[in-house]
N, C-alpha and C positions, 0 to 999 in steps of 0.2 A: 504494500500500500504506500503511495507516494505519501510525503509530507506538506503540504501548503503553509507557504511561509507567510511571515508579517513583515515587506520590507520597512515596515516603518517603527518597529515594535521600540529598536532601541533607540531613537528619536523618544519616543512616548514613554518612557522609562525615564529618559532623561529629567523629562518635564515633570518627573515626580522627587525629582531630588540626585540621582546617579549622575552627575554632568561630565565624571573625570573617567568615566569608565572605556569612552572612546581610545584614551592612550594604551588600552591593554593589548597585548601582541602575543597571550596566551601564552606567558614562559609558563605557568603552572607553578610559582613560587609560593601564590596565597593556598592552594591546596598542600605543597609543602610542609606549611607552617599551621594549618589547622590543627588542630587536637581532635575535632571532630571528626576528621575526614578516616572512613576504613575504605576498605577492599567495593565493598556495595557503593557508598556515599563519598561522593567529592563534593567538596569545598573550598572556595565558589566560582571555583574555573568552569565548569560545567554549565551551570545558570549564566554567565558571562555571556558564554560561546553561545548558548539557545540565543540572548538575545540580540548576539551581534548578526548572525544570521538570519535571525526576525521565526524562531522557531516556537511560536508564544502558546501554542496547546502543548508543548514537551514544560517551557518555562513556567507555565501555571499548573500541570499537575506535578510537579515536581514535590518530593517528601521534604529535598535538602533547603527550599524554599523557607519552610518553616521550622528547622530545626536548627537555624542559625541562631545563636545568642548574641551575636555580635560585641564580639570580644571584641576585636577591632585590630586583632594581632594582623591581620593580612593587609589592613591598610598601612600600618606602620612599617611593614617589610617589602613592600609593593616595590620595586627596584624603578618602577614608570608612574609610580604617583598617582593611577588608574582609581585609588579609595574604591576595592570592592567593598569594603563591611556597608560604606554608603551605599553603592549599588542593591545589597541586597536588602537593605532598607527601603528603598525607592522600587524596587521588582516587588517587595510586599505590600507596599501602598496601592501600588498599581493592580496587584491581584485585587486587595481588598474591593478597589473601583468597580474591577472587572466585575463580581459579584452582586454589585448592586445595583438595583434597575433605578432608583430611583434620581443616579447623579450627583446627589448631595454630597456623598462622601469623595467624588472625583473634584466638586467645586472646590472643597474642605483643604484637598490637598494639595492642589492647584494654584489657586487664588487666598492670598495671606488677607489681602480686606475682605473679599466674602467669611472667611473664618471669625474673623473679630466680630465684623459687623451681625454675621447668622448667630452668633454666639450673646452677643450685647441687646440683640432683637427679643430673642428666644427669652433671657432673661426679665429683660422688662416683661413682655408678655404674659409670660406665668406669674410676675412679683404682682404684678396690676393687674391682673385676673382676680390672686387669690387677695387682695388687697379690699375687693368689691366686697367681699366675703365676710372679712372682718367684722367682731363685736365689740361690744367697750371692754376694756381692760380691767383688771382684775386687779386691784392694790391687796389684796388679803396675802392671795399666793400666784405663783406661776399655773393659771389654766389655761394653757397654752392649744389646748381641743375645744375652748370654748372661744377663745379667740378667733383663731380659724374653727371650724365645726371640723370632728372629726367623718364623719361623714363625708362630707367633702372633698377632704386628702382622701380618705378611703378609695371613692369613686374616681377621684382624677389620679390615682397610682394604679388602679386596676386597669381603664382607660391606656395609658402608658406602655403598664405591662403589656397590652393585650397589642399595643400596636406592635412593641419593640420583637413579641415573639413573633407575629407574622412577617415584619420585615427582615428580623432573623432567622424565622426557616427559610425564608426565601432565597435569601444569600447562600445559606449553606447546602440549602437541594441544589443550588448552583454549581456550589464546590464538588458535592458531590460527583454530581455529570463531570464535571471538568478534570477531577485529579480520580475517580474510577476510569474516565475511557484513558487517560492515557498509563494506567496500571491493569487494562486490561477487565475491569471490572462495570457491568451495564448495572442499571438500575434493576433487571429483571435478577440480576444474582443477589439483587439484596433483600427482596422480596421473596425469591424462590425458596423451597424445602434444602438446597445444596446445604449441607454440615459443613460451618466455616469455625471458625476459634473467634464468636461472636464475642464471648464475655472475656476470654482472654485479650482481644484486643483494644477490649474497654475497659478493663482493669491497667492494664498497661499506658495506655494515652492516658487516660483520669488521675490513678493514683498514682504511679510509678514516674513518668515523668511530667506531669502538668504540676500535682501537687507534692510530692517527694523531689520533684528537680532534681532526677536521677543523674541525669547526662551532664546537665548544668555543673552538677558536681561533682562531677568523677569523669567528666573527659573534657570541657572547658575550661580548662587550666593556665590560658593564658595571664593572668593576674597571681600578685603574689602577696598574700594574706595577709603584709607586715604591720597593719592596721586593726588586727584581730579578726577573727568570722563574721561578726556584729557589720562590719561593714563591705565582707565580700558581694561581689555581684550578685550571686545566687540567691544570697539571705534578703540584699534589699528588695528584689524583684520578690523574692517568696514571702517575705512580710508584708507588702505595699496588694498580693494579691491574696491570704489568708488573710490578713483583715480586711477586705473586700467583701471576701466568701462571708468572714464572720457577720460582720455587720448584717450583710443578709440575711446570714441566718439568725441572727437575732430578730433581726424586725418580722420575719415569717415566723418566728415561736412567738413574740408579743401578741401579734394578730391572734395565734389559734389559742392561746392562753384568756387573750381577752375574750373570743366568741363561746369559748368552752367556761366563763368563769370562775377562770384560775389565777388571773390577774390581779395583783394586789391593788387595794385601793389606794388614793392619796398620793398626793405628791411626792412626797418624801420617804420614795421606795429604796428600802436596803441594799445598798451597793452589791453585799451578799446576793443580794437574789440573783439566781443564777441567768437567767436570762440580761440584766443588767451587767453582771460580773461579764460574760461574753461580749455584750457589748462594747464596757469599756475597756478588756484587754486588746479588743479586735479596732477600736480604733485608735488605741494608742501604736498597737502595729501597722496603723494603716498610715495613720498621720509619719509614723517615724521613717516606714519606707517611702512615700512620695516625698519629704521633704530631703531625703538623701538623693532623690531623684533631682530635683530641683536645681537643688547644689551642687551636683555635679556635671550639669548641663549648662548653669550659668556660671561655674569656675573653666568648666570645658576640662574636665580633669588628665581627658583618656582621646584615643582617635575614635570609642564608642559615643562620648558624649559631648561630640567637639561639632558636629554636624544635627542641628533642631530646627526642623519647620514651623512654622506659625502654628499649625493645626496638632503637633508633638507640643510645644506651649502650654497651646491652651488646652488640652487635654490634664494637663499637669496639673494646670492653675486649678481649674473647676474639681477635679479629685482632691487637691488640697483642699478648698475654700467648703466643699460638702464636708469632709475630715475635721476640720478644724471648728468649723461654727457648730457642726453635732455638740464637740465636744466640749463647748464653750454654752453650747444649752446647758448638758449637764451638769458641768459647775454650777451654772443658776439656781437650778434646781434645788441644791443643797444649802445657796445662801440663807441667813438668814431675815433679809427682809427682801422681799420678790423685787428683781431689779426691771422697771419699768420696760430698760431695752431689750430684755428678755425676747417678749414678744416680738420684735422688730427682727429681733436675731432669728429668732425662730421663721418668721415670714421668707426670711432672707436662706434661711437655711431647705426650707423645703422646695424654695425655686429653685436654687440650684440641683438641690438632686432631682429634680421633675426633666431639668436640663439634661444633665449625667446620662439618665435615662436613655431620652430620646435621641439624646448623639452618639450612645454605645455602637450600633450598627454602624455610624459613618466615620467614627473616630478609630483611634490606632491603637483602644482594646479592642476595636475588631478582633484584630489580627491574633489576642488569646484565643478568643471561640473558635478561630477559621484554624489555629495550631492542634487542637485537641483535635477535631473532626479530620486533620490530615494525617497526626499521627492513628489515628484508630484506622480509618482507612489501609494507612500502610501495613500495619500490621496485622490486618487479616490475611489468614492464610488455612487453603481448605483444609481439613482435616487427615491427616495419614489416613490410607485406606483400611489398615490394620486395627486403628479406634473406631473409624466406622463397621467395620463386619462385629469390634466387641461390640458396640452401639446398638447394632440390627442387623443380627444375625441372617434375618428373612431375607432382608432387602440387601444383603450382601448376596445372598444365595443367588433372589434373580438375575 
């Protein structure tokens, strides 16, 4: 089967960020010098060459795509100054694009004022929505569900949710088609009766390396510790996303607590309670890996954090500014005389995350959902014939 090219692919790669990658003349040094790279996977000679060629269905189902961490070791040894770790940053924004029907996230990464401005919109928006909403204030205590009605958040977070899931299966039944045909795999084999290592290769993308940061830590080794673990790559990245998760999953156990009437009453709930205790360990690890994110994007520490687009930014800012005013409610909560700003803080705080939300799909946590669905993908593999005959012995017979 012939291959049909994109003459224009690495042009359009460029425009997402790769500008230096035209210098490369494929000596193969940045694969050299990966940690990552085995006998199966190179890195990122190979994604290079797809896109110098303009081979953009090999370049976007590609596994080594998304199993870059971007150390950055290959741009600092580049002998031609080509900066692939940015390339492959720029080849993952451009996939993200690719997946999305709706544009948004191609303007985001694109255009630096559409990003402020879609971001500065969206904010007013929601602040002046739920603003209309508003009751009088409370001098006794912080009631801060009476102020805005809970109710209201309730319906405009489900709202939300409900968008963000359909415009993220959407993206991902994309991924899907795109990185199974070119591994060989149609949609009817995922659907079909065929015995694949379904749960094994969702244990493995999920736990082992999304949330364990398997690889990240045991074969991304280009950095050297002398600052303790607390502030290796791996940890910043793995605290700044378990308290993500956490926080989640706190506010998803609040909800079924509160519908179930397990929820304590009153203000001034015991840090102890465990659903709060999650809380605020998860966003104390959230706050402390985005703000080493921060820092080391605006000191430009590394050749990983030396290259930030407006939409990498702002992406940052708003994860901080949701992190930080959560947990600047919280302190409220426990003063003791209810500070009037509270409430303003609190208004403040649920636009942004209503924001968070709805720019997940076109921002550059994409690119975690679209890494988990590639590695799970890659690592299906049918089953030995041998487990199948112990499996079904019948249907071995016929």
């Amino acid at each position: 089967m012939s291959t049909r090219v994109n003459p224009k692919l690495l042009q359009q790669c460029n425009e997402y960020g790769g500008v230096n990658v035209d210098a490369c003349f494929n000596c193969g040094n940045c694969t050299a010098v990966c940690s990552m790279t085995t006998e199966e996977e190179s890195f990122p000679r190979t994604l290079i060459r797809y896109a110098q060629v303009g081979m953009e269905d090999e370049l976007l189902g590609s596994k080594e795509l998304w199993l870059c961490y971007n150390c950055g070791e290959c741009t600092e040894t580049c002998p031609r100054q080509a900066d692939p770790a940015r390339f492959m940053m720029a080849a993952r924004c451009y996939a993200i694009t690719h997946y999305d029907i709706s544009g948004i996230s191609k303007l985001m990464c694109r255009s630096s004022v559409f990003s402020i401005l879609f971001a500065i919109a969206l904010l007013i928006l929601f602040g002046g929505f739920m603003y209309t909403q508003t009751a009088e204030i409370s001098t006794e205590s912080l009631k801060l569900f009476e102020f805005i009605p809970y109710e209201f958040i309730h319906t405009a977070g489900l709202i939300a949710i409900v968008f963000l899931s359909v415009v993220g299966l959407i993206g991902i039944i994309r991924m899907i088609i795109t990185v199974g045909r070119a591994n060989n795999l149609s949609m009817k084999s995922f659907v079909s009766g065929e015995k694949m290592n379904w749960w094994g290769a969702l244990w493995d993308a999920v736990a082992v390396q999304s949330l364990g940061q398997k690889r990240y830590r045991d074969d991304c080794v280009a950095e050297e510790n002398v600052h303790g673990w607390y502030l290796s790559k791996w940890f910043v990245h793995a605290a700044t996303m378990w308290g993500f998760l956490g926080l989640l999953a706190a506010t998803i156990l609040n909800w079924v607590f509160d519908v179930a009437g397990l929820k304590p009453t009153g203000t001034h709930v015991p840090i102890w309670y465990p659903v709060r205790l999650l809380g605020a360990i998860a966003g104390l690890l959230f706050i402390y890996g985005v703000t080493v994110l921060i820092i080391r994007r605006w000191r430009k520490t590394d050749a990983a954090h030396s290259n930030s687009r407006t939409s990498d930014w702002l992406f940052l800012v708003i994860l901080w500014l949701a992190g930080v005013t959560g947990f600047i409610i919280e302190i409220a909560l426990y003063l003791p005389d209810p500070p009037v700003w509270g409430y303003w803080m609190f208004l403040f705080h649920v636009a942004v995350s209503m924001e968070l939300l709805l720019l997940l799909p076109f921002s550059k946590f994409a690119h975690s959902i679209y890494r988990i669905v590639a590695l799970y993908i890659h690592a299906l593999k049918p089953i030995p014939r041998e487990e199948k005959e112990l499996a079904d012995p019948a249907g071995a017979a016929d």
